[in-house]
PAZAPA-4460 file (N, C-alpha, C; in steps of 0.05 Angstrom, whole numbers, plus 32768, in hexadecimal, padded with zeros to 4 digits):
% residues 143
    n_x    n_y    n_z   ca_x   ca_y   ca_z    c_x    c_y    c_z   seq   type   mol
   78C4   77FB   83F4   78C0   780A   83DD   78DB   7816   83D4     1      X     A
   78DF   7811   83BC   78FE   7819   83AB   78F5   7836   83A6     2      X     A
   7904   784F   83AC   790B   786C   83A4   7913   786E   838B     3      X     A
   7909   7879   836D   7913   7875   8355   7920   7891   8351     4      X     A
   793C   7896   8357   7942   78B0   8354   794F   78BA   8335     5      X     A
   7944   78AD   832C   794C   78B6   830A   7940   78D1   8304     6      X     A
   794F   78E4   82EF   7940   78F6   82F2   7949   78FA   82CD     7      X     A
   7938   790A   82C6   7929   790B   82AB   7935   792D   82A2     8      X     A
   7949   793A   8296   7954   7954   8296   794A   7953   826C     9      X     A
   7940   796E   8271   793D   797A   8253   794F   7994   8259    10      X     A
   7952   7999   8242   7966   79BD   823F   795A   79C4   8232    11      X     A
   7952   79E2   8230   7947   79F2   8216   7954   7A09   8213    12      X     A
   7959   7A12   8203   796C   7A2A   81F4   7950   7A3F   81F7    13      X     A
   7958   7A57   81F2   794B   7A70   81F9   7950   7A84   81F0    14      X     A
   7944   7A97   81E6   7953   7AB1   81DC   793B   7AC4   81DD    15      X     A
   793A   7AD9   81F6   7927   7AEA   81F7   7924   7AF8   81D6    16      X     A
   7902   7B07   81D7   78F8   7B12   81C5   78FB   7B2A   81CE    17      X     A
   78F2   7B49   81BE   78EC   7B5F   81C9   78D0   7B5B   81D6    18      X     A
   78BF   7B4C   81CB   78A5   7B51   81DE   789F   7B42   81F7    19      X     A
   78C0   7B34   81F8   78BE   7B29   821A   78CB   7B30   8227    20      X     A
   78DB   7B4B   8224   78E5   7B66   823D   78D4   7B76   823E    21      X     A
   78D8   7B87   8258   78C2   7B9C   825E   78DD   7BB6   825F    22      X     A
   78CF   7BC4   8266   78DA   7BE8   825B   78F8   7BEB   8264    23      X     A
   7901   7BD8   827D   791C   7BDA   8287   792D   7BCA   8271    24      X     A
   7921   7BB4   8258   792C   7BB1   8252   7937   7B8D   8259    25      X     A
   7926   7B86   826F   792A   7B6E   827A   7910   7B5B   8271    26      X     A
   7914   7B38   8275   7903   7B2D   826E   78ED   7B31   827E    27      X     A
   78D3   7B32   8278   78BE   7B2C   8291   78B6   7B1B   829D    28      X     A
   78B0   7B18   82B9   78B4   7B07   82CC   789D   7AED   82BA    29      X     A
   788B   7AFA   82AE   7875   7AE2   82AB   7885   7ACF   8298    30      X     A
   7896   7ADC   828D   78A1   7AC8   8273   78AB   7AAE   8281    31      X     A
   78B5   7AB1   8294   78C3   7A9A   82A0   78B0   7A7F   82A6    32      X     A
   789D   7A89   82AE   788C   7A72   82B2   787F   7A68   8294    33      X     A
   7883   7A73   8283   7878   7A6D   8264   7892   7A55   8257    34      X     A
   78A8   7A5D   825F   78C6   7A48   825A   78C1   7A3A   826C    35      X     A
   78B9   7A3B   8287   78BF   7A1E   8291   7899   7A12   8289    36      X     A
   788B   7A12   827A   7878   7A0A   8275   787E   79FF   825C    37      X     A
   789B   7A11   824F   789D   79FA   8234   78B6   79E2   8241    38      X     A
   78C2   79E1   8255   78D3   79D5   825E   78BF   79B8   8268    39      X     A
   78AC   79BB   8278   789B   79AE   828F   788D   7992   826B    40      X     A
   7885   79A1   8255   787F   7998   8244   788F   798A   822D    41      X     A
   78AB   7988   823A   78B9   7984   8227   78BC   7965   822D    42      X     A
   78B6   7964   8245   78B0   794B   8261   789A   793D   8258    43      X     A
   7887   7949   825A   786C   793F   8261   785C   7933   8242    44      X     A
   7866   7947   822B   7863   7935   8210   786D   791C   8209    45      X     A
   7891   791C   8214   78A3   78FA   8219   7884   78DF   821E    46      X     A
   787A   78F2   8235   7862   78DA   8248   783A   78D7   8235    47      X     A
   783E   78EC   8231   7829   78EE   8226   7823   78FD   8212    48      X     A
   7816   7904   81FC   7819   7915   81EB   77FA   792D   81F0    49      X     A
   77FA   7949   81E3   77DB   7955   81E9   77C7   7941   81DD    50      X     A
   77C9   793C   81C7   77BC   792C   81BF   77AB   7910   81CE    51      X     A
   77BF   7907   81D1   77B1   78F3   81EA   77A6   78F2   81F8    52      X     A
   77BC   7904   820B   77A5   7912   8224   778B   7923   8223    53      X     A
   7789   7926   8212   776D   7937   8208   775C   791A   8203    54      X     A
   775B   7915   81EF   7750   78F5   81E3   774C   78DB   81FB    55      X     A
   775F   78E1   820C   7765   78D0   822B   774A   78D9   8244    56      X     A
   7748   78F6   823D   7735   7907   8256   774A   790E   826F    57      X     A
   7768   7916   8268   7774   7923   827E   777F   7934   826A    58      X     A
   7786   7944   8283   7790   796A   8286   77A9   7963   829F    59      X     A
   77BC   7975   82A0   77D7   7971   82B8   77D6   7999   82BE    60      X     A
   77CC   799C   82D2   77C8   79BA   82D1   77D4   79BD   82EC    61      X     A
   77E5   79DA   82E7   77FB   79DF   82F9   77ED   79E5   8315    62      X     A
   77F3   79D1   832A   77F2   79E2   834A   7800   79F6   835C    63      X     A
   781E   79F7   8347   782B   7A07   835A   7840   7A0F   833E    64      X     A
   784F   7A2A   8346   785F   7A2C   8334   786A   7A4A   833D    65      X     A
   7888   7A42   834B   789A   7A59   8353   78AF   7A63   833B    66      X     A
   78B9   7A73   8345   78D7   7A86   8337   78E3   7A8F   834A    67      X     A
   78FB   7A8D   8343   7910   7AA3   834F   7924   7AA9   8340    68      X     A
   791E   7AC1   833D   792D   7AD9   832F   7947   7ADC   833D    69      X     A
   795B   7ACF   832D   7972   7AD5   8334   798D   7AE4   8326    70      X     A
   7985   7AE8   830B   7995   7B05   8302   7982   7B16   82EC    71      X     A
   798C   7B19   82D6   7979   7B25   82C4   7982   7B1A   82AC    72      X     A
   7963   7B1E   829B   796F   7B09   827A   7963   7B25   8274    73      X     A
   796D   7B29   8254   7960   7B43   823E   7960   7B36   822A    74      X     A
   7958   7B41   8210   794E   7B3F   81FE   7965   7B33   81EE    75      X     A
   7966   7B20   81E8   797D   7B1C   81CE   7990   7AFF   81E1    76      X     A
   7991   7B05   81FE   79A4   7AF7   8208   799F   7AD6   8205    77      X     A
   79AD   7AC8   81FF   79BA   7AAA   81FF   79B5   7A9D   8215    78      X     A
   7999   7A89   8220   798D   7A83   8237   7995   7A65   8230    79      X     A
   7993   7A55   8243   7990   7A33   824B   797E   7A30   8264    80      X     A
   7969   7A2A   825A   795C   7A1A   8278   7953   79FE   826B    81      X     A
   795E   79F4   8292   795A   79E2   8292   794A   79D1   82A6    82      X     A
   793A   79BD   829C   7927   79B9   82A9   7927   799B   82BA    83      X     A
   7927   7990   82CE   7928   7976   82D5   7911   7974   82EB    84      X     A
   790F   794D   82D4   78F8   794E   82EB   78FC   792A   82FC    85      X     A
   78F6   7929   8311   7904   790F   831B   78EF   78F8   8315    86      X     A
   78F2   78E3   8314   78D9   78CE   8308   78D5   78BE   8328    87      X     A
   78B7   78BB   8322   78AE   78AB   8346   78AC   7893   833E    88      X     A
   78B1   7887   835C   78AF   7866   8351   7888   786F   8354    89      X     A
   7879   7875   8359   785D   7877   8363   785B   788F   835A    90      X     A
   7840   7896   8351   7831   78B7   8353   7823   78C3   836C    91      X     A
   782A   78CB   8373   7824   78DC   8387   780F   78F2   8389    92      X     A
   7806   78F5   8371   77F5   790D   8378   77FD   792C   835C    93      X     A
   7812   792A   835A   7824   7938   8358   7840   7935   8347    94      X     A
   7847   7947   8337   785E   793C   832B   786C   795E   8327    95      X     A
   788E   7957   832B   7899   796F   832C   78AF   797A   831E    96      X     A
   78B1   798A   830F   78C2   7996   8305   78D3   79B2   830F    97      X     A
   78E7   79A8   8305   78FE   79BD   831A   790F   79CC   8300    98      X     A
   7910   79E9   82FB   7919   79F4   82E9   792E   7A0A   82E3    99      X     A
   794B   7A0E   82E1   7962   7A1D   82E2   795D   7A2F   82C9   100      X     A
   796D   7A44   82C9   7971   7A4F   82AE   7985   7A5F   82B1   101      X     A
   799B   7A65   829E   79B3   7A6C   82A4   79B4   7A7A   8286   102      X     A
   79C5   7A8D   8285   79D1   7A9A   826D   79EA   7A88   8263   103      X     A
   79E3   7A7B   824E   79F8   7A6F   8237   7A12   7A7D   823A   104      X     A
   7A13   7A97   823D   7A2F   7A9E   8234   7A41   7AA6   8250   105      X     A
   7A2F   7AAF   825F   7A3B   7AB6   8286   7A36   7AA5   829A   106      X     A
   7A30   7A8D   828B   7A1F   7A77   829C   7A17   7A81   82B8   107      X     A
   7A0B   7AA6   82BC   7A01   7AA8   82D2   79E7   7A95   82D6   108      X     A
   79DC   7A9C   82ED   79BE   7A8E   82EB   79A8   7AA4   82F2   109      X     A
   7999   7AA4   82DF   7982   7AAB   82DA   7968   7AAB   82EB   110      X     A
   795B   7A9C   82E7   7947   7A8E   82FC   794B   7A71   8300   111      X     A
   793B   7A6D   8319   7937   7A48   831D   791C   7A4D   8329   112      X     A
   7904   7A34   8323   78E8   7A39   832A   78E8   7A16   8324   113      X     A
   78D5   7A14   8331   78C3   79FB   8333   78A1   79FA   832C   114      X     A
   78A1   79E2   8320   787D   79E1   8318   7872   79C4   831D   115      X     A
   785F   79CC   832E   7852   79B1   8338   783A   79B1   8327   116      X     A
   7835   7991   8317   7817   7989   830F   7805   797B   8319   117      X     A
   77F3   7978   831A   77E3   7963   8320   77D0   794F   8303   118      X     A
   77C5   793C   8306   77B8   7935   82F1   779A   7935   82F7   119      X     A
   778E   792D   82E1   776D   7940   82E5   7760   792A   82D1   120      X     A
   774A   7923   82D4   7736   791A   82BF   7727   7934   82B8   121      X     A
   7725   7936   82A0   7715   794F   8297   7700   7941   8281   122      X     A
   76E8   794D   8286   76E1   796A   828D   76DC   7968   82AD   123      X     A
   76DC   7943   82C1   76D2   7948   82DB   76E5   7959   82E9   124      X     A
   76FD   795A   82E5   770D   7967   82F5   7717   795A   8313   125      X     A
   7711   7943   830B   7713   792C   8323   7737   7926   8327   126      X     A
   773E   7927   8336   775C   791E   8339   775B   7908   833A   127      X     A
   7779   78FD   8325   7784   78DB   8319   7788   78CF   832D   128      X     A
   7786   78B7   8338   7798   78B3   8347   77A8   789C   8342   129      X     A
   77A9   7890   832A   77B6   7884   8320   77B5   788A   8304   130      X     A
   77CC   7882   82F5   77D3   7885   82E0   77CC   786D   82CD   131      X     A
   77C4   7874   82B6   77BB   7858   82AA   77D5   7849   82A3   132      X     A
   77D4   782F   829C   77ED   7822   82A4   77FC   7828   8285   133      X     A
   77F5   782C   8272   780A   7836   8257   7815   784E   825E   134      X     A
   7800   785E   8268   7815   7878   8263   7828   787A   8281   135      X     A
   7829   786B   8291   7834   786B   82AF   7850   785D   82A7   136      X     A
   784A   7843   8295   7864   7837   8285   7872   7845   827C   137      X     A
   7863   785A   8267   7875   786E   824F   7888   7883   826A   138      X     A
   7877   7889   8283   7887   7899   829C   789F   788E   82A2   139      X     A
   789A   7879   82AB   78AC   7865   82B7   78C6   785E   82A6   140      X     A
   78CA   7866   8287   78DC   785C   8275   78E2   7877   826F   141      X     A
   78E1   7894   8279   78ED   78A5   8271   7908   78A5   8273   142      X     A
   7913   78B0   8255   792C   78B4   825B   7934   78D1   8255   143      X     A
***
């Protein structure tokens, strides 16, 4: 079995709001998982679109999803996260996204968090275990 270690990187620009700091004046922790949810999708539309997958009868709903807080962003500041995700020669179960975020202008770093999906037939809620072979192609040709 060949290891396909290609990996698939989006960037997204960022610029906190006032209604995503709390009283100190910093972003709140939940926001982070809301960016890497538009990061994880910036991926997962390339492969599939909502549309589809709705019309298809799958849903990709998160099993896991860390942070670590590693300095502080505020309101106004100049963000980059970035999100990579590695492509499998096979599905596994599972597909993973790995996510940085750094200040544009101090290129400190911010947070890094990861989010694991799984795939689902809905409404059974039955787990995929294979991918139908178009949209596993459209996977396989990410660039």
């Amino acid at each position: 079995m060949t290891v396909n270690q290609r990996s698939i990187i989006r960037k997204l620009k960022i610029t906190p709001r006032f209604y995503q700091v709390d009283m100190m004046g910093v972003v709140h922790n939940a926001e982070y998982f809301r960016w890497f949810e538009e990061g994880r999708l910036q991926i997962m539309t390339d492969i599939i679109s909502i549309d589809q997958s709705a019309s298809m009868g799958y849903a990709f709903p998160v099993i896991e999803n860390t942070c670590r807080y590693l300095g502080f962003a505020g309101f106004g500041d100049s963000l980059i996260m970035t999100t990579i995700h590695k492509i499998e020669s096979e599905y596994r179960g599972k597909l993973k996204f790995a996510h940085s975020i750094v200040n544009e202008k101090t290129r400190a770093s911010i947070a890094e968090g990861e989010t694991l999906i799984t795939i689902i037939e809905y409404p059974s809620r039955k787990l995929v275990k294979e991918w139908p072979s178009e949209i596993w192609e459209k996977y396989q040709s990410l660039k």
